[in-house]
N, C-alpha and C positions, 0 to 999 in steps of 0.2 A: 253751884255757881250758875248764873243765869246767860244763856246763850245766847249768842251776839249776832243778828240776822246778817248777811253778808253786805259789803259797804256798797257795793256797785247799788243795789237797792235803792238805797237812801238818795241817792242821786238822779235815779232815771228821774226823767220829765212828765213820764207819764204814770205816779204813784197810784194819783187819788184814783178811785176803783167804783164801781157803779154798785149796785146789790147782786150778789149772787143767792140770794137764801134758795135752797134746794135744786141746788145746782150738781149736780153731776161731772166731776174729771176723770176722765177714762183715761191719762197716760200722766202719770205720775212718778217719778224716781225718788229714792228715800234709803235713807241707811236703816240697817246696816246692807254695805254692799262693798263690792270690792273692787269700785269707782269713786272719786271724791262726790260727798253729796253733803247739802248743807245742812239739812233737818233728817233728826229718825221718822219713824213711819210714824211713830206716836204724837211726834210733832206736828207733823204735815193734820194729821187726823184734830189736833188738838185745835189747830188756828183752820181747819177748815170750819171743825164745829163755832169758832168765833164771827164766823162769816154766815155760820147759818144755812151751810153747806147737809145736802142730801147725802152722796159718797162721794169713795173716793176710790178709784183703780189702781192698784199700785204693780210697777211694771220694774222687772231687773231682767237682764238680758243673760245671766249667767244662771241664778235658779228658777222655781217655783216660787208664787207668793201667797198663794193658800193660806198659807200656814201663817205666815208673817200677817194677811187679811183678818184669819180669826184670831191671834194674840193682840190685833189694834182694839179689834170687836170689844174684847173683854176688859181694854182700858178707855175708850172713849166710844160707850155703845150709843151715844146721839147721832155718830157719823157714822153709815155704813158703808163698810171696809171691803174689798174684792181684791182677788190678783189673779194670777194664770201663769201660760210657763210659755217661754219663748223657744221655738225649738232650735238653739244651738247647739254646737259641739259640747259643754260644759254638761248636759242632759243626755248627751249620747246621741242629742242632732235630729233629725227624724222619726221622736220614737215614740211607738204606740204605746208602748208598759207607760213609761213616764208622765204620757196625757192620762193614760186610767187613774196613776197615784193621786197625779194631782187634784184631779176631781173628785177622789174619795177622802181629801183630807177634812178633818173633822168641822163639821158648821159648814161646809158650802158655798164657803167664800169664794172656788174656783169657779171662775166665770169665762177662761176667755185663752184662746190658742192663738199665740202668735206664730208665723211661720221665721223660719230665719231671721235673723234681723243682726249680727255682731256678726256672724260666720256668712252674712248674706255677700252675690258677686256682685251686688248694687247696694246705694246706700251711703249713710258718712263713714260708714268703717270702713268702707270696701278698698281704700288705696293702700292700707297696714295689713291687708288678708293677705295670709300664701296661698298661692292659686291649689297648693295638694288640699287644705284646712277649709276650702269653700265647699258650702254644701248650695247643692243647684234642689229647684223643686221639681224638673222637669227634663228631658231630653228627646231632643229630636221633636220637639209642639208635643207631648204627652206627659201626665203628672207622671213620674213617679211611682213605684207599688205602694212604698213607705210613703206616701205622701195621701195616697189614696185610702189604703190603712186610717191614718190618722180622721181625715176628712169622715170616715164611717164611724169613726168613735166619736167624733163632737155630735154629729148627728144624732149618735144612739144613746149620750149621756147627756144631750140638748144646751151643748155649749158653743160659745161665737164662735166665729174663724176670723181672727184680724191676717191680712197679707202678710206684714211684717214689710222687710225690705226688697218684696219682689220686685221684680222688674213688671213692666204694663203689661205684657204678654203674660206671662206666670199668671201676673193677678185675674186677668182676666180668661185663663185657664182655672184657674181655684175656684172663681166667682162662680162660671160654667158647673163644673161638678161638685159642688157644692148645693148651688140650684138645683140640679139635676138629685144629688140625697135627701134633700127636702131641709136641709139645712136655710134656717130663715131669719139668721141674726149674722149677718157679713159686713164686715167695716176695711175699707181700705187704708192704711197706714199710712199717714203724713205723706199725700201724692203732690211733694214738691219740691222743689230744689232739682235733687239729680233722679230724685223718682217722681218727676213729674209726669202726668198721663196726659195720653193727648186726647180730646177734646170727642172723639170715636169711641175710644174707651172707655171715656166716665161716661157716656151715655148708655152705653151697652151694659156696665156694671150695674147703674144707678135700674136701667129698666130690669134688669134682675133680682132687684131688689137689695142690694149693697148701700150702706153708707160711705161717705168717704169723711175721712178725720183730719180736720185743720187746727193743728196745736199753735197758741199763741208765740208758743218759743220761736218758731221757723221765721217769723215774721220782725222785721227789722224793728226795733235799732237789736233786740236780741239776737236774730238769727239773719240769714244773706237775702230774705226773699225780700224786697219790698212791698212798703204795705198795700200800697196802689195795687200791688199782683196779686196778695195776700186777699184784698176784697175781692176782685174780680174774679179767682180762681172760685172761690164761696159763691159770688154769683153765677156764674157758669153755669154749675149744677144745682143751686138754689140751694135757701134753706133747710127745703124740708126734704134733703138729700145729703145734710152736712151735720159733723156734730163737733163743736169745738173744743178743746181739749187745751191742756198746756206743756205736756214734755219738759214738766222744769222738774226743779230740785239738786240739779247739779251745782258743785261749789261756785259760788259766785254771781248766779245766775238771780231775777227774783226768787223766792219763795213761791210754792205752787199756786195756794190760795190766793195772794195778793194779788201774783200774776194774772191769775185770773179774773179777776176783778177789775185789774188795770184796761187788761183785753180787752172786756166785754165793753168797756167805757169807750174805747176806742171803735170798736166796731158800730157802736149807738150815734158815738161820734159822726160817724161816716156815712149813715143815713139806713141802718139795718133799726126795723122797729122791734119792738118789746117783743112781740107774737115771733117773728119770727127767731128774737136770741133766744126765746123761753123753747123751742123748738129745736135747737140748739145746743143750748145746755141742758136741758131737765128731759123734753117728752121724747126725743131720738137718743140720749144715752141709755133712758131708762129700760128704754126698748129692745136696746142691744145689749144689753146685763140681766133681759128678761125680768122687770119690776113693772108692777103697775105704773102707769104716768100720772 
């Protein structure tokens, strides 16, 4: 039986979708997972391959996606497939064994270390945490051991560091010693809404060599941010300091692929030129997944 893309969809105002062909989405959600989500990963990979789509990132906050990365590989190898592991409680929270497996799973799909992000003290989960189940990166202005740990193994197995749901401070502690390992693929996680950075920060991060990640989801009629702040915040730190992404896949929500195509029309819309969406979605993702551009 053929599956029924979710209704809300059918309806936005903003369907029709611009071309994505080798477009790159670094924050993707997908079943199986043990959150409502609209499409498997094979789906997501299936109608990205329809759009003409390069990869895709696939992001759960509870495992690793390695694994799930190379099982999409082997059913739709037009799209290339990645995940990584977000360090929650579910993983055992800060933990260095855990970054090693997942980068040793087979094919190399692991790409990418989020830092907290469901167990984070900031964030959209953070008002459902109990304060004993939050895991902090840092205490007193200093990482962490385990945190520092971790930062030397992406280093030394040549994988990103996404922030996760750090707070500005955190990130820009991470950014710092990270820098400082020689780590040189850094993306800061959707810095808006209540993790929004202020304007000292992103400079500081961006001059370190950090990306910052603007997912289509956050941005209204989807998500709370307006889109007027949604563009401005992308200018701020410009393009070629930004990479677009979509954070969908959730029940209800668009579809990732589409969404992203809706995005980009909107953002074209708003006076951002081809050079710089192409900078956006293809040659600064590809960059932080470590792919030729």
């Amino acid at each position: 039986m053929k599956r029924v893309l979710p209704i809300l969809f059918l309806f936005l105002p903003w369907v029709a979708g611009a071309q994505i062909e080798g477009a790159i989405d670094l924050h993707v959600h997908s079943a199986p997972d043990s959150r409502p989500r609209s499409l498997t990963a094979i789906e997501t990979a299936q109608l990205a391959r329809r759009h003409g789509m390069r990869a895709v990132l696939f992001k759960n906050h509870f495992v690793e996606t390695a694994t799930l990365a190379y099982l999409v590989s082997q059913v739709v190898p037009e799209v290339e497939a990645y995940g990584g592991i977000a360090l929650n409680r579910s993983v055992g929270g800060i933990n260095p064994a855990a970054v090693e497996q997942m980068a040793a799973m087979t094919g190399g799909h692991g790409r990418v270390v989020w830092m907290p992000t469901f167990d984070a003290a900031q964030g959209p989960f953070a008002a459902s945490a109990e304060a004993a189940n939050i895991l902090h990166v840092s205490r007193d202005g200093a990482l962490l051991t385990e945190v520092m740990e971790v930062l030397e193994l992406i280093a030394d197995l040549d994988l990103a560091l996404a922030t996760g749901h750090s707070s500005s401070a955190d990130s820009l502690l991470l950014v710092r010693a990270a820098n400082r390992l020689g780590i040189e693929r850094i993306v800061i996680t959707h810095p808006l809404g209540d993790l929004t950075m202020p304007p000292e920060i992103q400079r500081e991060v961006v001059r370190l060599g950090a990306l910052l990640e603007f997912p289509v989801a956050m941005a209204a009629p989807i998500g709370a941010t307006p889109f007027d702040e949604f563009v401005r915040q992308i200018r701020t730190v410009g393009p070629e300091n930004a990479v677009l992404s979509t954070d969908l896949g959730q029940a209800g929500n668009p579809v990732a692929p589409d969404g992203f195509s809706a995005g980009v029309t909107r953002l074209l819309e708003a006076g951002f030129t081809e050079r710089e969406m192409d900078l956006m979605i293809r040659r600064n993702p590809a960059r932080l997944l470590g792919l030729d551009p």
